[in-house]
N, C-alpha and C positions, 0 to 999 in steps of 0.2 A: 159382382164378378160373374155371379151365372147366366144374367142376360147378356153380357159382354159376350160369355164362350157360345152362349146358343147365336147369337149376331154371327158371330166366324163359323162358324157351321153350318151356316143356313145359306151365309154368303159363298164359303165354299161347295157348297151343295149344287149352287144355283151355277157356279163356275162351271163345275165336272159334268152339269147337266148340259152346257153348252157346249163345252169341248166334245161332248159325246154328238151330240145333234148336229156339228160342224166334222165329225169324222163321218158321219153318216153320208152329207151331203157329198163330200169330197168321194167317197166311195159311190155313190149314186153318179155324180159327173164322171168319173172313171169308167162308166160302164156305160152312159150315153154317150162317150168316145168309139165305145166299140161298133156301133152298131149305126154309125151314120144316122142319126137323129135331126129332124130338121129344124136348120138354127134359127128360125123365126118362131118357132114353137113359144112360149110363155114360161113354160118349166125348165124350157132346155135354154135360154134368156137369163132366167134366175140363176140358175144353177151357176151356167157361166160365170155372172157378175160376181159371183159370191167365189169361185175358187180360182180362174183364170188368173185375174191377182198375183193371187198367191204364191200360184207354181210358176208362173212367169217368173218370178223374182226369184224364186227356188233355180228355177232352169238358168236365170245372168250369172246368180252365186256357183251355182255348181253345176258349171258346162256337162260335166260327166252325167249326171243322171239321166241324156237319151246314149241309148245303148241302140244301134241302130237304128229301127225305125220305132223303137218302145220308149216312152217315157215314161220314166221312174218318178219323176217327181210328185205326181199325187201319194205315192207310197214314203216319200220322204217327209211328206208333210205329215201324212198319221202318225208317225215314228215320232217327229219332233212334237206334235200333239198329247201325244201318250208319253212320252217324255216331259212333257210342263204340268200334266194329269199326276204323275208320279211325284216329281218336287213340289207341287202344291200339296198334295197329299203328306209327304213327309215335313212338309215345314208347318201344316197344319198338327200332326201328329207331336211334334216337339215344342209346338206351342202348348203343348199338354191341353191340348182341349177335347182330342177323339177318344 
């Protein structure tokens, strides 16, 4: 049983460590928006591929997140991230293994 609860904690671990490294990047693209960065660049390539995705589908679901000429939706997406950060963390917690 206690290699079991160290398995869920290590797998959990390795979760929260990604959801953290994916809120980073989404914040990092958030701020290469501002500043007119050029989109042939390699990092600003990456970065796209990895969040454009995302908040596109964020922005079909929920027209409302550009607020004139601001898009909201990188900030919807950390929310909903630290939000799946939190219920993992408590379904982890009532699995009685933290």
């Amino acid at each position: 049983m206690m290699v079991i609860n160290a398995f869920w904690v290590a797998l959990f671990s390795v979760i929260f460590l990604l959801i953290d490294l994916y809120v980073w990047i989404v914040i990092v693209r958030a701020l290469v928006t501002w500043v007119n960065a050029d989109p042939y660049n390699p990092i600003v390539k990456i970065l796209s591929q990895l969040v454009d995705p995302v908040t596109r589908k964020i922005r079909k679901w929920f027209p409302f997140v550009r607020v004139g000429m601001v898009d909201l939706s990188p900030l919807v997406l950390v929310f909903f991230l630290y939000f799946i950060k939190v219920f993992l963390k408590m379904l982890l917690i009532n699995m009685h293994i933290m």
